[in-house]
N, C-alpha and C positions, 0 to 999 in steps of 0.2 A: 504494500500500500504506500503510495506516495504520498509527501507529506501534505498537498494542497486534495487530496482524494479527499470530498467529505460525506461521498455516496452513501458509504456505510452508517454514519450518524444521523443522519437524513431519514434514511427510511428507516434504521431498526432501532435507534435509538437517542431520542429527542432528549432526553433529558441526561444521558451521558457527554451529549453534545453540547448543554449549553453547560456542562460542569467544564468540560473542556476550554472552551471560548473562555470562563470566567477564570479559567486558572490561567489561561495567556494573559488576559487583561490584569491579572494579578504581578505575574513577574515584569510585565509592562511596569506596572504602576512602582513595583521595586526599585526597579534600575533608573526608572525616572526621580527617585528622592535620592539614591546612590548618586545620581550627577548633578543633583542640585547639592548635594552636599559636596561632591569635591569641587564643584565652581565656586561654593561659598571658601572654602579653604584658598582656593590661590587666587 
């Protein structure tokens, strides 16, 4: 399965699917205080 494939979460499983999207938007949301924090530094 390729990684933009989202066939599989689509039809067999909706709610794995959006647990998935919300743990992207989570390490999203990480690394985005991770770089405000090292821009606040230098």
């Amino acid at each position: 399965m390729s990684l933009f494939d989202l066939s599989h979460f689509k039809e067999n499983c909706p709610v794995e699917a959006r647990n998935y999207f919300k743990e992207i938007l989570n390490k999203l949301e990480s690394i985005e205080r991770r770089l405000d924090s090292l821009e606040k530094k230098s």
